[in-house]
C-alpha positions in Angstrom: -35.0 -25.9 -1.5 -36.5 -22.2 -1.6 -38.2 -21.2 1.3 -40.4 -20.1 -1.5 -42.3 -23.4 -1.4 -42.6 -24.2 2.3 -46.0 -25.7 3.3 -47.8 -24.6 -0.2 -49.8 -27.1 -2.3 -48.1 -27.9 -5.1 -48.6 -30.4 -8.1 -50.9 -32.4 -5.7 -49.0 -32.6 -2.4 -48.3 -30.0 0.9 -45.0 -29.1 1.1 -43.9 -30.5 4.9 -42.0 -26.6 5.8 -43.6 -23.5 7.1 -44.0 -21.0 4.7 -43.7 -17.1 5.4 -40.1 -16.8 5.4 -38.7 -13.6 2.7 -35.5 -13.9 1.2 -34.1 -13.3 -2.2 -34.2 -16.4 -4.2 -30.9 -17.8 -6.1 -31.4 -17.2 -9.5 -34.0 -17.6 -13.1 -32.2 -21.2 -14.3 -32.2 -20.7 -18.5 -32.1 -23.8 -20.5 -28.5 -24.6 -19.9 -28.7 -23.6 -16.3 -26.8 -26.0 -14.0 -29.1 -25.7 -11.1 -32.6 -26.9 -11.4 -34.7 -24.6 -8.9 -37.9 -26.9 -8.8 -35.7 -30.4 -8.7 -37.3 -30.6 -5.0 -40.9 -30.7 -6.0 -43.0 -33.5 -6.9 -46.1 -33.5 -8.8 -48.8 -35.7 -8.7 -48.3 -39.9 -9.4 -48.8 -40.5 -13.6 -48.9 -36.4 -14.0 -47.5 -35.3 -16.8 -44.3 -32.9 -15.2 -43.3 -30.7 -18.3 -40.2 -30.9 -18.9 -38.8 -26.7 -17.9 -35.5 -27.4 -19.9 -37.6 -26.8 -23.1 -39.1 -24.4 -24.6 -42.8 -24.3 -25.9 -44.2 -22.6 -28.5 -45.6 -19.3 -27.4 -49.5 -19.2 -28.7 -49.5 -16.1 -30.4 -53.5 -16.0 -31.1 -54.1 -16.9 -27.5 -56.7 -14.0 -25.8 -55.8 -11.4 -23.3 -59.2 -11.2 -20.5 -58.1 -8.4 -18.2 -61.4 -9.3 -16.3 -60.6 -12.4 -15.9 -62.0 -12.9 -12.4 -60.0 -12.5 -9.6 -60.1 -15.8 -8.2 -58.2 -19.4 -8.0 -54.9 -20.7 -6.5 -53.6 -17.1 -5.8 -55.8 -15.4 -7.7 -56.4 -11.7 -6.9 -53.3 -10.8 -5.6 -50.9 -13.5 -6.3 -50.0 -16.0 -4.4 -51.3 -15.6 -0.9 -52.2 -11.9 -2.5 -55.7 -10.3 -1.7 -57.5 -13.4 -2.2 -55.2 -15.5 0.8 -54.2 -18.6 0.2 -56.4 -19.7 -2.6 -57.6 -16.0 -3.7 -61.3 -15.0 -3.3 -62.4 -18.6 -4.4 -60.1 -20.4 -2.1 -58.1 -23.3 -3.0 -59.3 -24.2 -6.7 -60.8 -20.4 -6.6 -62.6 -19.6 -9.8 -62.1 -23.0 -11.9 -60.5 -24.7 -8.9 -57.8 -26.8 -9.6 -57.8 -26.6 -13.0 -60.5 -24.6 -12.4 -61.9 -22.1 -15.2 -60.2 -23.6 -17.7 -59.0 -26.5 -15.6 -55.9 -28.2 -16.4 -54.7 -26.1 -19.0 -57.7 -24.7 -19.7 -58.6 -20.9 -19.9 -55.5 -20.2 -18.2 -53.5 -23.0 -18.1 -52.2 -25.4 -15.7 -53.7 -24.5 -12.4 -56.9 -22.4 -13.7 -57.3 -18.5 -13.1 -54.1 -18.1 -10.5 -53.2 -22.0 -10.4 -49.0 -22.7 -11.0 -48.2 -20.6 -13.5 -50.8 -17.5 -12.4 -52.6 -15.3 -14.5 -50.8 -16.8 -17.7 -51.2 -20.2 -16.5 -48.1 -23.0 -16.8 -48.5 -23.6 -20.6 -51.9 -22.3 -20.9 -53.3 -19.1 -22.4 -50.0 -16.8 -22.2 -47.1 -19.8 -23.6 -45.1 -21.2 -21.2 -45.3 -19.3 -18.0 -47.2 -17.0 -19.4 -47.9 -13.1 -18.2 -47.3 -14.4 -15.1 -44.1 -16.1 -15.4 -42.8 -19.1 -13.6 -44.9 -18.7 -10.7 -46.9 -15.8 -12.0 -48.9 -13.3 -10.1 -47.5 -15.0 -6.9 -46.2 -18.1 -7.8 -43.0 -19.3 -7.4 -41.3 -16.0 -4.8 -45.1 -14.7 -3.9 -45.5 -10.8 -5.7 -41.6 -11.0 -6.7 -42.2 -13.5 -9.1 -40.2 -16.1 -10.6 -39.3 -15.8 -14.3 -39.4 -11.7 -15.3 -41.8 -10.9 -18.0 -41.6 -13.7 -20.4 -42.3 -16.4 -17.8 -39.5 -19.0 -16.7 -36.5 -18.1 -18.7 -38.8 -15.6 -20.7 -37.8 -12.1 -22.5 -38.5 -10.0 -19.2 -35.9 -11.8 -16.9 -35.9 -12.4 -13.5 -38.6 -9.5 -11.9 -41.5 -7.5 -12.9 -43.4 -4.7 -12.7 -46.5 -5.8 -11.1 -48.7 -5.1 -14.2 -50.1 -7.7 -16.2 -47.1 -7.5 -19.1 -45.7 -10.6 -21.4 -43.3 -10.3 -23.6 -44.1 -12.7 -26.4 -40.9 -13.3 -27.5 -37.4 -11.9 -27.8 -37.2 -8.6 -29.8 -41.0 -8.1 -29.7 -42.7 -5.6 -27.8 -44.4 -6.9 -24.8 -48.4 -6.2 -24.4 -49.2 -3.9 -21.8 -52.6 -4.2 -19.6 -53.1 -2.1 -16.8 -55.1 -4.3 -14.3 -54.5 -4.6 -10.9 -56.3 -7.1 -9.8 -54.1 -9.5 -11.7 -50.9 -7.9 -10.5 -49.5 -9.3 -13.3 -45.3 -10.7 -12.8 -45.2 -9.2 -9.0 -43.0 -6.4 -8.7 -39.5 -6.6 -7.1 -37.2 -9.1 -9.1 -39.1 -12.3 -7.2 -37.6 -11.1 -3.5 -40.7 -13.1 -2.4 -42.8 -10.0 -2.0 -46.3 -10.6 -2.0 -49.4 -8.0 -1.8 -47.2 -5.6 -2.6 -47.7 -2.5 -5.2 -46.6 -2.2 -8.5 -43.4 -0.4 -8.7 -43.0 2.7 -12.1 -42.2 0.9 -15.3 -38.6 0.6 -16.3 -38.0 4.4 -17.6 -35.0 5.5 -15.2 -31.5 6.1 -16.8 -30.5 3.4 -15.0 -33.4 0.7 -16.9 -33.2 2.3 -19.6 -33.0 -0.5 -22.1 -29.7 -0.1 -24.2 -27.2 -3.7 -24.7 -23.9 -3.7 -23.5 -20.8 -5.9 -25.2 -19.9 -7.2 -22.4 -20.5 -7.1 -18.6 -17.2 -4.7 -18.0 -18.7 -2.2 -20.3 -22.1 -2.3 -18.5 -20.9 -2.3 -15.4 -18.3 1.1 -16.5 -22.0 3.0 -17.8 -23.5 2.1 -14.7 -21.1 3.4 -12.3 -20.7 6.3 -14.3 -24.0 7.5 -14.2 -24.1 6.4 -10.2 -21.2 8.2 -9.6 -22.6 11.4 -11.2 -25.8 10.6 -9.0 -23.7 10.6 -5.8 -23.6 6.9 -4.9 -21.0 4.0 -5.6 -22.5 0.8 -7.6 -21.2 -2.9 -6.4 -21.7 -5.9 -7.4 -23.8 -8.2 -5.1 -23.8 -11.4 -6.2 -23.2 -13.5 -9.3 -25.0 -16.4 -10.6 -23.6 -19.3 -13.3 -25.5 -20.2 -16.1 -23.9 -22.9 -18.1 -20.3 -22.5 -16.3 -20.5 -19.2 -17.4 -21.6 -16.0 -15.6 -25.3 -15.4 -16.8 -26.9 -13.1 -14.2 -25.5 -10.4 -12.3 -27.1 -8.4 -9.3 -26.0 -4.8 -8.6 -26.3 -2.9 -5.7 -26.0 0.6 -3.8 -22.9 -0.2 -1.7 -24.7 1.0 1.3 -27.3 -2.1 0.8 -27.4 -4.9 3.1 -26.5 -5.0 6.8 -23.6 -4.7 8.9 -22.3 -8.2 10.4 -20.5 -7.7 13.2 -17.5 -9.7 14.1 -16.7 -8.7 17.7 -13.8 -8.0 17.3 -11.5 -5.4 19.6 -11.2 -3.2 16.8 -13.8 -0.1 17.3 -15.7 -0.1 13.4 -18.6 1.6 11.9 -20.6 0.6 8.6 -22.0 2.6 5.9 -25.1 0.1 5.6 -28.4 1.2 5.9 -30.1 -1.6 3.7 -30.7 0.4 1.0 -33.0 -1.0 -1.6 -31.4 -0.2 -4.7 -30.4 -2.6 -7.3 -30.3 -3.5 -10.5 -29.7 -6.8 -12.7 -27.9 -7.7 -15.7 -28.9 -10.3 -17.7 -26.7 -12.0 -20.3 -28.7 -12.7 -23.6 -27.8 -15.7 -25.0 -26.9 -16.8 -27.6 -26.2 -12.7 -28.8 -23.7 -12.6 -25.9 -25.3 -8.9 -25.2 -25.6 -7.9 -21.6 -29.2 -5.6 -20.6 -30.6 -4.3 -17.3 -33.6 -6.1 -17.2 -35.0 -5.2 -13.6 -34.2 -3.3 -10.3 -35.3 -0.5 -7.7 -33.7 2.3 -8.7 -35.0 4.2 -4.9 -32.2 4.8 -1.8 -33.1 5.2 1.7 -30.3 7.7 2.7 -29.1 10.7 1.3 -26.8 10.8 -1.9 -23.1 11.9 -1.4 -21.8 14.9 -3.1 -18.0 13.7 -2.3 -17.4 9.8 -2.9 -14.1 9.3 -1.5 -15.1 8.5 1.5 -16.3 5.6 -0.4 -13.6 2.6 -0.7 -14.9 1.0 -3.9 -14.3 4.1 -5.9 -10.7 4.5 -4.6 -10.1 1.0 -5.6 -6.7 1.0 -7.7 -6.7 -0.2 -11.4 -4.3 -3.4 -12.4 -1.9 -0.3 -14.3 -2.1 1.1 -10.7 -1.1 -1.5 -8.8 1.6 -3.1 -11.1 3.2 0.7 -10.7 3.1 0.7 -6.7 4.4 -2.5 -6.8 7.2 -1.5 -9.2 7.6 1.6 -6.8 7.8 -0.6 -3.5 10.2 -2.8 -5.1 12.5 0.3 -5.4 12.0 1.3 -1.8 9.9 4.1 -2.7 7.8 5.0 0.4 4.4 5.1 0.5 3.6 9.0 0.3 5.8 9.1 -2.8 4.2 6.4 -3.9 0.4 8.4 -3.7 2.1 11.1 -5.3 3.0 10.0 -8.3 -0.2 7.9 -8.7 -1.5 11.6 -8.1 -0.2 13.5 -10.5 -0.9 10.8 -13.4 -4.7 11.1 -12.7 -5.5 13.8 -10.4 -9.2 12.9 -10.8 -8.9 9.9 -8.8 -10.2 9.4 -5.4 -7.3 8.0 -3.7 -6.2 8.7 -0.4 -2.8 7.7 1.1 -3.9 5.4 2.9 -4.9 3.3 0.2 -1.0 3.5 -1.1 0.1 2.0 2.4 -2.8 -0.7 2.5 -1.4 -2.2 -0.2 2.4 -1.6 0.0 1.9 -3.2 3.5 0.1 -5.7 1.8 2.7 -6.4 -0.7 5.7 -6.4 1.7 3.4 -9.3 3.9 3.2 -11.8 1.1 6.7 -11.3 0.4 7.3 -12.0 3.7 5.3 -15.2 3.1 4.2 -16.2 6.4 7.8 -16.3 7.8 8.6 -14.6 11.6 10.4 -11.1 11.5 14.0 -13.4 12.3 13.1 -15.5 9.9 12.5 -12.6 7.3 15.9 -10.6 7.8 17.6 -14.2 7.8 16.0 -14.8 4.8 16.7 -11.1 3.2 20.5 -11.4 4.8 21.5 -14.1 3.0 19.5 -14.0 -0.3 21.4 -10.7 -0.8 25.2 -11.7 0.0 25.5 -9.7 3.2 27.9 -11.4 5.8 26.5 -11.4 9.3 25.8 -12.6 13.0 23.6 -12.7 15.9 23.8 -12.6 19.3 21.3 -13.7 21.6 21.1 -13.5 25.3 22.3 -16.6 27.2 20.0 -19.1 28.1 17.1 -17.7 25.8 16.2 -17.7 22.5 16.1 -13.7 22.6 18.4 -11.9 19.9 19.9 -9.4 21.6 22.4 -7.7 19.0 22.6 -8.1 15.2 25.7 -7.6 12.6 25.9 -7.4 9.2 28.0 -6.0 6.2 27.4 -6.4 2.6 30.5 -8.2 0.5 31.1 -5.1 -1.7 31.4 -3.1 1.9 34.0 -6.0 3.1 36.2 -5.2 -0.2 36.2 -1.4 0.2 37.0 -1.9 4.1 39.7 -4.3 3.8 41.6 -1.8 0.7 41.1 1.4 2.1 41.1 0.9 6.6 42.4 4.1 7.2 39.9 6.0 8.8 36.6 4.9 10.7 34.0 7.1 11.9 30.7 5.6 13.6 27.9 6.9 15.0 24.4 5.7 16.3 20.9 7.0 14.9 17.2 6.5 16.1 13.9 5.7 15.0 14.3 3.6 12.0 13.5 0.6 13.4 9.9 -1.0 14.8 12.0 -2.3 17.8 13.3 1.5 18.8 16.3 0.1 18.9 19.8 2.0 18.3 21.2 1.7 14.6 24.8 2.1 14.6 26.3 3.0 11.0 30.0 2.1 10.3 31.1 4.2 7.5 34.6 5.2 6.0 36.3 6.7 3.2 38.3 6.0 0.0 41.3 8.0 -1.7 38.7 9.5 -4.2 37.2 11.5 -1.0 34.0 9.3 -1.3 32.0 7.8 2.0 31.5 4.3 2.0 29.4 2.0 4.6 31.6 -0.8 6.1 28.9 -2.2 8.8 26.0 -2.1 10.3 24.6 -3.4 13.9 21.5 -3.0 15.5 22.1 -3.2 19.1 19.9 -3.4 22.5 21.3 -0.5 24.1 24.2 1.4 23.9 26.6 -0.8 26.7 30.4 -0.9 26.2 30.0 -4.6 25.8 27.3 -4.5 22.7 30.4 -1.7 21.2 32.9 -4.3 22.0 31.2 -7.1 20.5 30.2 -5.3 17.4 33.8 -3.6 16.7 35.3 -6.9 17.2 33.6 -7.9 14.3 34.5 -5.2 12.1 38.2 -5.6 13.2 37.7 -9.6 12.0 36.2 -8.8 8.3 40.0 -7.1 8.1 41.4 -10.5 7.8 44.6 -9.4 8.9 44.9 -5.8 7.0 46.3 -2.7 8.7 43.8 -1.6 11.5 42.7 2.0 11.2 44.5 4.9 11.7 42.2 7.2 13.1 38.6 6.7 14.6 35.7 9.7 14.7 32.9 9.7 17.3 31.2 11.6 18.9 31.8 12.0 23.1 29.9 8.5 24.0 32.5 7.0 26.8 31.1 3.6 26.5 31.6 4.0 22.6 35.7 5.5 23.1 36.0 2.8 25.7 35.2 -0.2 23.1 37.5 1.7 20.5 40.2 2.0 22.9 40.0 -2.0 23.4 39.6 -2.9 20.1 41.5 -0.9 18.3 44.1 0.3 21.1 46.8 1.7 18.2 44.3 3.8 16.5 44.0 7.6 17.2 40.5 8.8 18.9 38.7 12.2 17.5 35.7 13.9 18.9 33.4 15.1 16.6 33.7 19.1 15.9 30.3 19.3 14.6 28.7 17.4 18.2 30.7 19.6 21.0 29.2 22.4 19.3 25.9 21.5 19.3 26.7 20.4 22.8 28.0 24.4 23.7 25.6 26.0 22.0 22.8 23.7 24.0 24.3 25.1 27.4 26.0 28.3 26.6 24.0 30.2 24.2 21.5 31.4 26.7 24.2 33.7 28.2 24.6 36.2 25.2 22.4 38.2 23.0 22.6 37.5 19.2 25.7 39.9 18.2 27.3 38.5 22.1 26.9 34.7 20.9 28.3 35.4 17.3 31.7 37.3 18.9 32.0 34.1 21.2 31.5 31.7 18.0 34.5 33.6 16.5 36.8 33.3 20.2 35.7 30.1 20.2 36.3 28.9 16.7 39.9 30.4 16.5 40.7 28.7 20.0 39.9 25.2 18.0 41.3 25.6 15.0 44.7 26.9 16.4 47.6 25.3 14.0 49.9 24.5 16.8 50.1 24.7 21.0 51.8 28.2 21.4 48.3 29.6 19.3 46.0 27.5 21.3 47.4 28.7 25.0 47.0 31.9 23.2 43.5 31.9 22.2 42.8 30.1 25.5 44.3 33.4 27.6 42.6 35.5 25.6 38.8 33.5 25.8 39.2 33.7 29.1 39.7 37.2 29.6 36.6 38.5 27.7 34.2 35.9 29.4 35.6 37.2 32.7 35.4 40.6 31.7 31.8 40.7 30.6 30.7 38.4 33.6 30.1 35.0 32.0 32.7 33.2 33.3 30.8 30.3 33.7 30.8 29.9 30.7 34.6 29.3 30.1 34.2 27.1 33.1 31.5 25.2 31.2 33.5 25.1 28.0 37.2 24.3 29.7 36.1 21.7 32.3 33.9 19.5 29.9 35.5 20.0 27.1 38.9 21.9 26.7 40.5 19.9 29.8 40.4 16.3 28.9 39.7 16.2 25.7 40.9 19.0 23.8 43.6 16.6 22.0 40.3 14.9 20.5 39.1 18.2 18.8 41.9 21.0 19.0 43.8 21.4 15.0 46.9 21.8 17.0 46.9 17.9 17.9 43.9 16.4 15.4 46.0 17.5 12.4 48.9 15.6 13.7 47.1 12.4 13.1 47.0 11.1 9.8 42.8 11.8 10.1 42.7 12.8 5.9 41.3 16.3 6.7 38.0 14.2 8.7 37.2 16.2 11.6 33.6 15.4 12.0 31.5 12.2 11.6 29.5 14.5 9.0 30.0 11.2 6.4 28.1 9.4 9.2 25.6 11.9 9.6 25.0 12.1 5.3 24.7 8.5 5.7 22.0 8.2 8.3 20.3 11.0 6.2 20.9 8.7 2.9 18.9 5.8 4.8 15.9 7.8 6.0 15.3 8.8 2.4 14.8 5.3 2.1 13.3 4.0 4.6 10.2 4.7 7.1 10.4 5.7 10.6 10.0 2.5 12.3 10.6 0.2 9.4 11.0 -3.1 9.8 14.8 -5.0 10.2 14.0 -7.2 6.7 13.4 -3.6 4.7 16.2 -1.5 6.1 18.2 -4.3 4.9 16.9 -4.4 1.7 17.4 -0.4 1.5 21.1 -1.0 3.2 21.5 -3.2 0.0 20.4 -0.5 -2.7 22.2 2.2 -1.1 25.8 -0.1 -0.9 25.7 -1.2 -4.4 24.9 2.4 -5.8 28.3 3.2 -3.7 30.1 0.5 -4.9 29.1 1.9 -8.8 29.7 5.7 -7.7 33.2 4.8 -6.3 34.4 1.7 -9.0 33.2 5.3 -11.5 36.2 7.8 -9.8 38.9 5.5 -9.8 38.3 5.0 -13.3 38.0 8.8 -14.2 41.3 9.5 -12.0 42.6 6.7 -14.2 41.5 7.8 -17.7 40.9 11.4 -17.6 43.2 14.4 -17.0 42.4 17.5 -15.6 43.8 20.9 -16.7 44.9 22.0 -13.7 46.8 19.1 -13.1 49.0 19.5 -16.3 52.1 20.4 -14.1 55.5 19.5 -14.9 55.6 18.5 -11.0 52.3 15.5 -11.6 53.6 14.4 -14.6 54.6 11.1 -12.9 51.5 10.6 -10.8 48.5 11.2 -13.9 46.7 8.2 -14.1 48.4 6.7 -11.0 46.7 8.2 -7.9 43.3 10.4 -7.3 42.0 13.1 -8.6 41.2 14.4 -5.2 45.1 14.0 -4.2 46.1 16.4 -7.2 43.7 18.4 -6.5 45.0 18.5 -2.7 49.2 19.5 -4.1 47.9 21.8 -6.7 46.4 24.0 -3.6 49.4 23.3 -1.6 51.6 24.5 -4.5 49.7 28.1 -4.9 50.0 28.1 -1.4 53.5 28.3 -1.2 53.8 31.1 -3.6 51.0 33.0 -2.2 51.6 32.6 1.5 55.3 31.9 1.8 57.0 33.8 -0.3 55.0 37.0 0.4 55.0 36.4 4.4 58.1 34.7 4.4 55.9 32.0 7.4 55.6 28.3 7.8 52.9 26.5 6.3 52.7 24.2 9.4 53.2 21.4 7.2 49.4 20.4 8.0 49.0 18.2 4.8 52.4 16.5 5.6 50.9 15.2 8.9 47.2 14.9 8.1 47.2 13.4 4.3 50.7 11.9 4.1 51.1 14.5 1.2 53.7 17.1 0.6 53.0 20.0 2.2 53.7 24.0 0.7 57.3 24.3 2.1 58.2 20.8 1.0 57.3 21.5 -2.2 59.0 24.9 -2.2 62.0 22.9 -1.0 61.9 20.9 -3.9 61.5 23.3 -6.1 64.2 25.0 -4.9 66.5 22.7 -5.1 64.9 20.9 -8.2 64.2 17.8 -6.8 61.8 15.9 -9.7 59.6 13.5 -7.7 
């Protein structure tokens, strides 16, 4: 039951609340309305109650006394208006109850300001009358209750506070200045009583123009609020016949802030600003109209509005395209962009995008715990894998996994393995260890992944023990690239004891630079590069002791012989087999000297992924970036198959078109200028580097079998 009605006389009997209380009330019920606003009231025993589901004639001929005296059940004033409770003439005031025209007499059911006010309920102004349901006070005080044509009448819910009445839809409504009478009561029925009479309904925004439908309203609307500098939001709704019939609209800075004590530090843009409007729906024209509202603010207006969220709200074409985008892996600020550059009128920010991208990526995760998730992404997306969890807990310490396309490039082409470990792409901080190697088409290819606690010998062990079993029994690598992590070359040497070990060219000289470059000026440091890069890539021993003397020399000359002792005890001493041509190019390492295919991979993955993303999306990103691989690769083998190249239309490949790489020709047709450039004209060896490091014949074999005219 409205507080409207506490502790008022009506139909006969005291209401048993207190009255006084303001709020806004629920709604104008229309013939077809669901909910009956005055189901709670009785009238008096063997009263006629009229029935409000129907609608009365309206009495055209019936008079219009803007004197009328200012008396009765709110009288002057409305309800509880100038007059009190019961206007000047108290309860009953000027004809009583029923009063100066009694019973629906001069004005209708309750007399000068009875039920029904100025208009009376039924009497002199139709059914509810100038004043509307409740009239100059009635039902809601000055607010009202029942707009301009009275309860369900042409004026809607709220007047102006003049005496006005529509007579009926699509006729002007009569216009009588007279204050005494107050007329409907001002502000949309918010229970307002005594109060002034707000401008007639001239603003832009009141301006009386019908709408299709409420989309189209509420597009005009904004528009214009927008231009004003404010944002337009709907406050509440209200069903009429299972259908939406009334529709309040508000500044978005009206109402209060309700705080939720929560840890999280928050502000509000509320000030309780009095602005609003509401839309009606005509029926049965299925039209939509403003039909009342306060059209004042009680804060400034905004010249920029995207500070505002409702504005930067994304349209369902917008959203269907950043969930297309996040599907793809697309981050976020990629995301805003493109959204960007389609409308660059928008107000979105970017971080709207990652609202709902992080929105999107919980409901796929549908409630399920981050193990639950990657489980759940692992296996839905044929990726072979295993956990380990610390003994005695439940703790997951170390995770593996490798995609089944990865397992079928590993197990055919096992000859060389190059690992490394990069940061930062996980929420847990936790190192990401990449497993990558390479096919006969000279393209990288990811064999495995692990995410491991911290970089121990045993977590290495573990996790190359795995790789070694997805082998099923294939050859074991060759040769194995890493950079100079001893717990890393210990677990290689264990697991894969036959394999040769490399350093990582491109890491010890980051690692010399890091200590060393201090020493020189800018022209010093590049003359050291040069020493130093001839002392690595010397082709066989003899050149590196030679290179070596000679390092050493200049450094001692020009007083920075620490660092040659830098370079020679940390690096040159122990390890110089890992790094130095002269013994590297020995191993059958196909020309890989660097985990640079590691380091392109890692790269590859960022593009994907966030810093910090979680396990379940770098898996899913893991998955895109294998199967594009797979494609990439499957696409070479079948060129190198198919297609001939020019340069390979040699008597000497005739045999091997169409039956091994492209990259391999490529490889003898640069060993076979070789030998005619170099050997013939220097009369040297060609070190037979390609012999030892490919498995492919080098310059002087193939000069030998020229010259003798060997056909292979």
């Amino acid at each position: 039951m409205s507080s409207y009605w506490n502790g008022n006389y009506i139909f006969g009997q005291y209401s048993s609340e207190n009255w006084g209380h303001e709020s806004v009330p629920s709604g104008i019920p229309d013939s077809n309305e669901q909910e009956e606003v005055v189901s709670s009231i009785q009238g008096k025993q063997n009263s006629p109650f009229l029935d409000l589901n129907k609608h009365p004639p309206v009495d055209e001929t019936a008079p219009v006394d803007d004197s009328y005296p200012a008396s009765g059940y709110g009288g002057d004033g409305g309800y509880g208006g100038d007059g009190g409770y019961g206007g000047h003439g108290g309860y009953g005031g000027d004809g009583g109850y029923g009063g100066d025209g009694g019973y629906g007499g001069d004005r209708g059911y309750g007399g000068d300001g009875g039920y029904g006010g100025d208009g009376g309920y039924g009497g002199d102004r139709g059914y509810g009358g100038d004043g509307g349901y409740g009239g100059d006070g009635g039902y809601g005080g000055d607010g009202g209750y029942g707009g301009y044509g009275g309860y369900g009448g042409y004026g809607g819910y709220g007047g102006d506070g003049d005496h006005q009445q529509f007579i009926s839809p699509g006729t002007p409504y009569v216009h009588q200045n007279n204050s005494d009478v107050g007329g409907y009561g001002g502000y949309g029925g918010y229970g307002r009583y005594g109060s002034e009479a707000p401008p007639i309904l001239d603003s832009l925004y009141l301006k009386k123009t019908v709408f299709n439908s409420l989309d189209e309203l509420k597009k005009r609307i904004q528009e214009i609020a927008n231009a004003d500098g404010f944002v337009i939001v709907t406050r509440r709704s209200k069903k009429i016949g299972g259908r939406t019939g009334r529709v309040w609209l508000e500044c978005d800075r009206g109402g209060e802030h309700q705080s939720t004590a929560t840890l999280r530090k928050a502000g509000s843009k509320k000030t309780g600003c009095p602005f609003y409007l509401l839309a009606v729906r005509n029926h049965p024209y299925e039209t939509w109209e403003i039909k009342d509202g306060t059209i004042e603010h009680n804060h400034e207006l905004c010249e920029d509005l995207s500070a505002h969220a409702f504005v930067r709200r994304f349209t369902p074409s917008e959203m269907k395209l950043i969930e297309q985008l996040t599907a793809q892996n697309m981050e976020p600020r990629k995301i805003f962009q493109t959204i960007r550059k389609q409308d660059p009128d928008r107000f979105h920010v970017q971080k709207d995008v990652q609202n709902v991208v992080a929105k999107i990526r919980a409901e796929q995760r549908q409630g399920l715990t981050p193990m639950q998730s990657l489980e759940n992404v692992l296996m839905k997306n044929d990726f072979i894998y295993e956990i380990r969890e610390e003994p005695g807990t439940e703790i997951v310490t170390e995770i593996f996994f490798l995609h089944r396309d990865s397992r079928v490039l590993w197990r055919a082409f096992p000859h060389v393995m190059m690992i490394d470990a990069t940061y930062k792409t996980n929420i847990y901080n936790m190192p990401f260890i990449q497993i990558v190697g390479m096919t006969p088409t000279n393209k990288s290819f990811i064999i495995a992944h692990a995410v491991v606690s911290k970089e121990r010998g045993d977590n290495f062990v573990w996790v190359l023990e795995r790789v070694k079993a997805m082998l099923d029994e294939c050859m074991e690598p060759r040769v194995i690239l890493t950079d100079r992590d001893l717990a890393l070359m210990g677990a290689c040497a264990k697991v894969f004891p036959d394999a040769s070990r490399l350093l990582c060219r491109w890491h010890i000289q980051q690692n010399v630079m890091k200590h060393c470059k201090g020493a020189f000026t800018d022209d010093d440091w590049n003359k050291f590069l040069s020493f130093w890069g001839s002392l690595i890539e010397s082709p066989s021993i003899p050149i590196y002791d030679y290179h070596l003397r000679n390092m050493r020399k200049r450094l001692v000359e020009c007083k920075r012989s620490r660092v040659f002792k830098y370079v020679y005890d940390n690096w040159l001493k122990d390890y110089k087999e890992m790094f130095v041509f002269a013994w590297t190019d020995k191993r059958r390492n196909f020309g890989n000297r660097t985990t640079n295919r590691v380091e392109s991979q890692h790269a590859n993955l960022k593009r994907y992924v966030e810093d910090r993303s979680s396990l379940d999306r770098i898996v899913g990103c893991v998955r895109d970036i294998v199967e594009t691989q797979f494609g990439e690769i499957r696409k070479t083998f079948r060129e190198s198959i198919e297609k001939t190249m020019k340069h390979h239309k040699h008597p000497m490949f005739q045999h091997l078109l169409g039956k091994v790489s492209h990259k391999a020709l490529d490889l003898l047709h640069g060993e076979a200028i070789r030998r005619l450039d170099v050997l013939e004209r220097f009369n040297s060896s060609c070190g037979c580097q390609m012999w030892h490091s490919c498995g492919l014949p080098c310059a002087c074999r193939i000069e030998k079998y020229m010259r003798e005219g060997n056909n292979y």
